[in-house]
N, C-alpha and C positions, 0 to 999 in steps of 0.2 A: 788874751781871753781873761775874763774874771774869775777872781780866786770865786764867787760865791756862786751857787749850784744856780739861784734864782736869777741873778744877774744875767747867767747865762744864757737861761731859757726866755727870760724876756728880748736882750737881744736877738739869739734865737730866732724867734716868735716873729718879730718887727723883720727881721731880714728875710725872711719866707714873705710876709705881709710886699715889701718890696718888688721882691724878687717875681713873685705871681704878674704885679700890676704890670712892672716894669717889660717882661719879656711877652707878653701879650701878644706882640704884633709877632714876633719870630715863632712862637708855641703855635701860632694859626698858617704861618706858612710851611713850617714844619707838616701840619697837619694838612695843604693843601696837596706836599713831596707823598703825604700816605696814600693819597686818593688813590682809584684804578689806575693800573697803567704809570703811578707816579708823576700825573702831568703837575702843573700849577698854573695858578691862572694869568692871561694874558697881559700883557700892560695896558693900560687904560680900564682896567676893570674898577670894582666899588670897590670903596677904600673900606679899610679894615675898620670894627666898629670898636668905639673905645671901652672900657672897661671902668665901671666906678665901684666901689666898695660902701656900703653903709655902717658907718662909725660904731654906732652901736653894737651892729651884729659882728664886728670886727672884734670889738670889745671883748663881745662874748667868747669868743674862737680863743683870744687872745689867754684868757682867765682858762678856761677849760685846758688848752695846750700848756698853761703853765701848771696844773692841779694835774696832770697825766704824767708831766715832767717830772714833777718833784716826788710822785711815786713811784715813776721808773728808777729813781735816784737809788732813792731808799732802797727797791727793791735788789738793786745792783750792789747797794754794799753788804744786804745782807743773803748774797748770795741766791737769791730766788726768783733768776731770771730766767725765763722758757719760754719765746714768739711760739706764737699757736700757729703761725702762718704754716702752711705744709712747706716752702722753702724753707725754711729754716728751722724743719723738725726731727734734721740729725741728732745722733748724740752726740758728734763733734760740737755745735753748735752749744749744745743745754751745758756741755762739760766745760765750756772759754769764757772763760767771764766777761772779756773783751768785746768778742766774736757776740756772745747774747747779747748783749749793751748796744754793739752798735746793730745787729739787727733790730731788736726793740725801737732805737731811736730812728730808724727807716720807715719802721712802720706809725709810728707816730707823727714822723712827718708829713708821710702818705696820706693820714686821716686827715692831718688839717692843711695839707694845702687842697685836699678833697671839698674840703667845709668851706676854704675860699673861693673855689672856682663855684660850691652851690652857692655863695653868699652873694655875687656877684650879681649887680645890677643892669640885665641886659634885657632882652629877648630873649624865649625860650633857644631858638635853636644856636644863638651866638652862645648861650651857658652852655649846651648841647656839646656845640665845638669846645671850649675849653676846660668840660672835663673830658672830655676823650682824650686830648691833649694833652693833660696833665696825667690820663692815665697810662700814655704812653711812653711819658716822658718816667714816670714813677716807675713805672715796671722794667723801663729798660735801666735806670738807675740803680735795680736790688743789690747790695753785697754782693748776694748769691753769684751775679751774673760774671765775677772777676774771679782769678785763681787767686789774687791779692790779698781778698776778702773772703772768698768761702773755702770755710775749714774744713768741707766736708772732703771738696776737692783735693785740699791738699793733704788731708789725713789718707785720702788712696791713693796718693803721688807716691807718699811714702812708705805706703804696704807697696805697694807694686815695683817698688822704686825706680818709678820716673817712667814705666811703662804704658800707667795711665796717659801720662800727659803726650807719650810716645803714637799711641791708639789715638789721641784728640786731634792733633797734627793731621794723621793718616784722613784719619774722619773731615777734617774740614779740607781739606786737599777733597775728598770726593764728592763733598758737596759743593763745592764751587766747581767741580768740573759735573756736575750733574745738571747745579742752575738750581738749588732749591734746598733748603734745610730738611734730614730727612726724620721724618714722623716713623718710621717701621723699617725693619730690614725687609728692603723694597726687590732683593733677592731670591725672598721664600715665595714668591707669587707670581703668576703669566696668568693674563688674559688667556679662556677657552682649556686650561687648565687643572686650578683649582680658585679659581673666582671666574663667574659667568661661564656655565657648566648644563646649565637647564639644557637638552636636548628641542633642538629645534634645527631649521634651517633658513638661509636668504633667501626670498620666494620676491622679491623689485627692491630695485638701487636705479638710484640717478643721482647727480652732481651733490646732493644735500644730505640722502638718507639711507640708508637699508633699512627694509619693513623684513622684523622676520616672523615667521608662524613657528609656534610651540607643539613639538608631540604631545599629543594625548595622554593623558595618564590614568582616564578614567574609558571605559567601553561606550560611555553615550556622553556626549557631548550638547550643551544647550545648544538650539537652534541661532542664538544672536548672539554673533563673536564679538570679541570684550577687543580693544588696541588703548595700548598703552603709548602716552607723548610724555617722557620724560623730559629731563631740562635738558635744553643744548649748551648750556654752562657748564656740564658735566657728564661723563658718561654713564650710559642707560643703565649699568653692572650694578649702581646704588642697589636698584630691584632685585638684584641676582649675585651676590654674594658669595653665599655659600648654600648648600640644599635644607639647613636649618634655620637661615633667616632672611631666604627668598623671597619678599611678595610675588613676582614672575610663577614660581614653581606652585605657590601657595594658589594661584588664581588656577592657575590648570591643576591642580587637586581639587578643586571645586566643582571642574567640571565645563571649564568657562573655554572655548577657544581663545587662544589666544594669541594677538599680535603684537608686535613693538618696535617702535622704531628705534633705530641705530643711528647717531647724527655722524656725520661725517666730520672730521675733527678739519677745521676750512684751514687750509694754505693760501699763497700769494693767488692762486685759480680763483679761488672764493673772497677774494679780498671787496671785490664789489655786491655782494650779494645783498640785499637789503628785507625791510621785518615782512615785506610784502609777497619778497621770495619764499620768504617762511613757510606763511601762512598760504598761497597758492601751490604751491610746488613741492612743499613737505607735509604740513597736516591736511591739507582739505586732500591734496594729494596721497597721502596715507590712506582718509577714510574711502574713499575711490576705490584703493586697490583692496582692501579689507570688504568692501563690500560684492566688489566681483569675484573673488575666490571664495568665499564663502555662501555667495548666492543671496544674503542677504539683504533685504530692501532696507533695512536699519540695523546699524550697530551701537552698540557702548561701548561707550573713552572714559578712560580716567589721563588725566594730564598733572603732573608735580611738579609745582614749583612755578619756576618759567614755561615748562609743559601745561602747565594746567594755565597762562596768560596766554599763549600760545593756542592752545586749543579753542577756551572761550571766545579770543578775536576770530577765529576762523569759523564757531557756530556763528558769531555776531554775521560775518559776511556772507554766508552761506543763508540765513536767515534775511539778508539784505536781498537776496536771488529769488527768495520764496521757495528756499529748499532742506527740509530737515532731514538728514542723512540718522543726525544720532537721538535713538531712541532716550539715553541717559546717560549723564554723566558726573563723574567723580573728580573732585577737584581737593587735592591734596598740599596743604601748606602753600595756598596762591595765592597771589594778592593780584585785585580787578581793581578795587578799589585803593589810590597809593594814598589816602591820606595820611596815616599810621604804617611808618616804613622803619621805625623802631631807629638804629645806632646807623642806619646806613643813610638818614637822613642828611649826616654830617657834611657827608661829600657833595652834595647838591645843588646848586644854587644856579642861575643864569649865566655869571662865569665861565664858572665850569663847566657845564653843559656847550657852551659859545666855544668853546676849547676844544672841545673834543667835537665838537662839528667841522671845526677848521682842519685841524688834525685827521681825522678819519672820515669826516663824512660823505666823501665823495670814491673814498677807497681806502683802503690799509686793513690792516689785524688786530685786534685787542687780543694781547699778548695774556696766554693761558698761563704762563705766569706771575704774572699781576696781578690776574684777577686773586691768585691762590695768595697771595701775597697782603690782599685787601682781605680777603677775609680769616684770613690768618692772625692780624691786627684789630679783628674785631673783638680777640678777645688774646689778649698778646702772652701772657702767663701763662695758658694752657695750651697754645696752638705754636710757641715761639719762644719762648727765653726758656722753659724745661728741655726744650731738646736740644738748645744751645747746650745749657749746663751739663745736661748728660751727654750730649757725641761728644762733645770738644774739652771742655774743661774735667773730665771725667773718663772720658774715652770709653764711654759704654755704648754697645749697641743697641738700638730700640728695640723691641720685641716685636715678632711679626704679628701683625693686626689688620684684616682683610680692609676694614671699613681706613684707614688712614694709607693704606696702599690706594685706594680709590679717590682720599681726598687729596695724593699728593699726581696724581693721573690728570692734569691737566689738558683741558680746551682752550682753542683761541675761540675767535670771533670774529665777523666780519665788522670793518668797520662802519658801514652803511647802517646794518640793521641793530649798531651798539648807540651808535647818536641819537638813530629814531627813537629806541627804546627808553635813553636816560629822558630824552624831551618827553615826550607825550604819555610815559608811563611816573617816575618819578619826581619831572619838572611841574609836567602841567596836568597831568589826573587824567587827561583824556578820554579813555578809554570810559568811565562812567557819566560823562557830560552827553546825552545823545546827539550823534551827529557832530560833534566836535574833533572826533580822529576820523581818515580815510583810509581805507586799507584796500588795497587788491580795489580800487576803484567804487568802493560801497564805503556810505557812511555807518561806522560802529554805533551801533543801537542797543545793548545787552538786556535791555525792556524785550526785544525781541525774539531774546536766547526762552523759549517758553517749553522746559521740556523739567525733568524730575533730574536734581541735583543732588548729592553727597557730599558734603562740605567737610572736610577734616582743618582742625589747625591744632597747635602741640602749645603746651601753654609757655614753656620757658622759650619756646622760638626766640632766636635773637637776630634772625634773616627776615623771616614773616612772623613780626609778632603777632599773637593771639587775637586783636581788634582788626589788625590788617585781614588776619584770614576768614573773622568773623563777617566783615564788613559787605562782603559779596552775598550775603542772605538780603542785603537792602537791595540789591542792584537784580537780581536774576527773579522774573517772577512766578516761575513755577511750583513744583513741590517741592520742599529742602527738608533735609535733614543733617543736622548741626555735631560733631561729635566734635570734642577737645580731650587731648591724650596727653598723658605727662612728660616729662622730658623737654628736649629739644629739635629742632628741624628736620635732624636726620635719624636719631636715634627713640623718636616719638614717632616716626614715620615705622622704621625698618625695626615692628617691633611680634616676634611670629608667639602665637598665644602658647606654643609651645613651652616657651621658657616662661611661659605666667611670670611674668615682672608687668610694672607699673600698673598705673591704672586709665581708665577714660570717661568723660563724663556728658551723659545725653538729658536734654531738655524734652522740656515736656513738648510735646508734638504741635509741632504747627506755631508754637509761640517764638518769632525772631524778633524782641525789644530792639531798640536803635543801639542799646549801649552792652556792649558785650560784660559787662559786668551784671549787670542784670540779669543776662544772660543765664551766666556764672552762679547767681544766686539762686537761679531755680532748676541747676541743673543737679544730678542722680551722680553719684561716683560708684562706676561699677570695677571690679579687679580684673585685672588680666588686659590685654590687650584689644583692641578697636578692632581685629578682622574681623572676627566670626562676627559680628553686630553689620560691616561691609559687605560681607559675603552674603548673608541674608537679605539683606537690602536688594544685593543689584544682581540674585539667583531671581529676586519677585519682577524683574524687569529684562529678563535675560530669554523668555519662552521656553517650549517645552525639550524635554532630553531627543534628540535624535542622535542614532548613530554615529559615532566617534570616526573622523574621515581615516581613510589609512594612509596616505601621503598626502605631501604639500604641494602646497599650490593648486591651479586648477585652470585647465586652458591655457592664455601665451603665461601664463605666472605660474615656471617652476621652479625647483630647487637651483639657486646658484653654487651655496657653498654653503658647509653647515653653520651654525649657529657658533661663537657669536659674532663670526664672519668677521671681514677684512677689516670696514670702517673704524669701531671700535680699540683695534689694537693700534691706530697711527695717533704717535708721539706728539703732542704740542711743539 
């Protein structure tokens, strides 16, 4: 190494510059091991696309990383070093001069080998790939992540003397026999206990679903029952929680009947089931039995997520028959249209799609821990290297947290209807092309979906960004109403106005520009949360109060078992 501070950080600088170009091809196969499922792609696929750097703008990175360098320098000898990052905002940390120094110098790495993957001379989604890449590679690189290097770690080894690292041992011994890093003391919680609690009961089951009906909570009940199609990526419990940040419980305090389906978590039985099985035998099949216990000639859906792609292909087909069952519907963080699929683009291409056709499309399971595993990686620092740091190298237990017991609660999936989905939904767009996908035997038309919609999307979405969930007011052409709510996917979604947090923002009426910033620009920010503005909504589409029923079901549809019934508790 060179005695001079500058010498250093220019070679430095140049061996990063290197190191980026050189390992290119291995950083994208890397990233091919992340995809779902862990597959990579076939032999004979497209070759890897090369990587050029523009001299100038290399220059520039180069000059910047040495002017950050040489203030880190300085700041290290005159002792006032502090990383702002939150890893590394012990006070073991601020108190090492070492231990700051070299966190500082991580994080400055991180910035510019960040600046080289944007500086990078490619196609959008090949940069796409390589910084994901690079921030996977970065994130699992931090100090923080070794006992070797974090001080924080070892400053409780040796309060506790050596119990910590005693506790971390035990901790990863139970998570490798569990199968999955854990997010929450996954102990303090049971399904039908104290998460998913809303009183109700199983009123139909077959091989895919339980539909169940909600008690009453109000004396008169709207005449037109509300069913709720969550994703079947996930179970239904997102909605039902806890009784203070319910949507399920919040909807039957309004008054709404209500129903929901329960997916059935698919084993080796359901390994062949396909998106067509879905869509005939779970949702249109859902709306069926919703409509004959309740007597109802029309109801209202709300569908979230993959419920809400789910649902819409099913009015598509239904609508193909010349039959509209749903009066209105609610589509909450869904993407119809896949142009804008935000960080999950990464994994996509002809390939890999061709892979997992071969692999699963004729039968198998997309393994419910994979999937937890991919998006877990989508954002790797807060879903994955803190709960390393803290089970294992720390030996702390997580704090129990409803909402991370539910995201460590995985589903599988059939393999049939996981191929169809990546092709024609994030391969080839289908589903908004008229007449380009086939479903249940009927060409998808969504021109045809002609009924009154409520369009929710969360702005910091990093599953369905904000343009994705906006993008379905081009394709549906009835009445819309557009709301965007602060946060993220889930926590922009499951947000009860009770706890008044965040905020949500509605446009002016009737106006859905092509570009959702637009959008953005002429829309109200109002406090507190999106229900009450939903509940109002789909109360003016729901008819009048009749009599609240005293039991479930009605005719061959009765009570099987109560709520939240069998389905929901089988393990991935």
């Amino acid at each position: 190494m060179s005695s001079n501070p500058a010498d250093f950080w220019t070679q430095t600088a140049s061996q990063m510059q290197q190191t980026l170009a050189a390992h290119w091809t291995t950083t994208l196969q890397s990233l091919q091991n992340l995809a779902p499922a862990g597959g990579s792609v076939p032999a004979g696929g497209a070759p890897l696309p090369a990587v050029h750097f523009d001299p100038e703008r290399l220059q520039a990175l180069q000059q910047e990383y040495l002017r950050e360098a040489t203030a880190l320098w300085n700041q290290s000898l005159e002792g006032k070093l502090a990383p702002s990052d939150k890893r590394f905002s012990g006070q073991a940390w601020s108190s090492n001069p070492v231990a700051a120094f070299g966190a500082a110098s991580y994080l400055l790495n991180a910035r510019t080998l960040m600046g080289l993957a944007d500086a990078a001379q490619a196609d959008e989604k090949t940069r796409a790939r390589l910084r994901f890449a690079v921030e996977q590679w970065m994130a699992a690189t931090a100090p923080s992540n070794f006992l070797a290097f974090n001080v924080d770690a070892q400053k409780k080894a040796i309060e506790t003397q050596g119990e910590s690292i005693a506790k971390g041992i035990q901790n990863l011994l139970h998570d490798i026999r569990q199968g999955h890093v854990s997010m929450t003391d996954e102990s303090q919680f049971e399904v039908g206990r104290n998460v998913a609690t809303t009183e109700g009961a199983v009123v139909f089951e077959n091989e895919l679903f339980q539909l169940i009906e909600y008690k009453p909570l109000t004396p008169k009940v709207h005449e037109r029952p509300f069913l709720l199609v969550p994703p079947c990526i996930n179970k239904f419990y997102i909605l039902d929680l806890q009784s203070d940040n319910s949507l399920i419980r919040y909807a039957v305090e309004q008054g709404l009947r209500t129903f929901v389906v329960s997916w059935r978590n698919p084993d080796a039985s359901l390994s062949t089931k396909t998106w067509d099985d879905y869509i005939q035998h779970a949702a249109i099949q859902a709306i069926r039995v919703t409509q004959e216990i309740s007597g109802a000639k029309t109801i209202n859906a709300l569908g979230f997520c993959v419920g809400g792609t789910i649902l819409s292909t099913a009015l598509a087909v239904l609508a193909a028959r010349g039959e509209k069952p749903v009066a209105s519907a609610t589509l909450l963080t869904t993407l119809l249209d896949f142009t804008d699929t935000g960080i999950l683009d990464v994994f996509i291409d002809e390939a890999f799609v061709k892979y997992r056709e071969m692999e699963m499309g004729q039968g198998g399971l997309m393994k419910g821990a994979d999937l937890n595993s991919t998006f877990s990686f989508l954002r790797p620092n807060e879903l994955m290297w803190n709960y390393v740091v803290g089970n294992y190298l720390k030996g702390e237990t997580p704090p129990a947290f409803d909402l991370l017991y539910w995201n460590s609660d995985g589903t599988n999936l059939p393999g049939p209807f996981y191929a169809w989905y990546l092709r024609n939904t994030y391969l080839e767009n289908r589903l908004v092309k008229p007449g380009q996908a086939t479903v249940c035997g009927e060409k998808v038309d969504l021109r045809k979906v002609d009924l009154p919609v409520y369009i929710y999307g969360s702005r910091e979405d990093h599953i369905v960004p904000i343009g994705g969930a906006y993008a379905s007011t081009q394709h549906l052409p009835g009445p819309k109403r557009f709301v965007m709510g602060a946060s993220g996917h889930i926590a922009g979604v499951i947000n009860h106005p009770a706890k008044k947090k965040r905020s949500h923002w509605i446009g002016p009426a009737g106006r859905f520009p092509a570009r959702v910033e637009d959008w953005i620009a002429s829309a109200q920010e109002h406090p507190g949360s999106w229900w009450p503005d939903w509940a109002a909504w789909i109360k003016g589409h729901s008819g009048k109060l009749v009599a609240a029923p005293r039991g479930y079901g009605r005719g061959r549809y009765q009570a099987i078992e109560p709520a939240p019934g069998r389905y929901v508790k089988a393990k991935a």
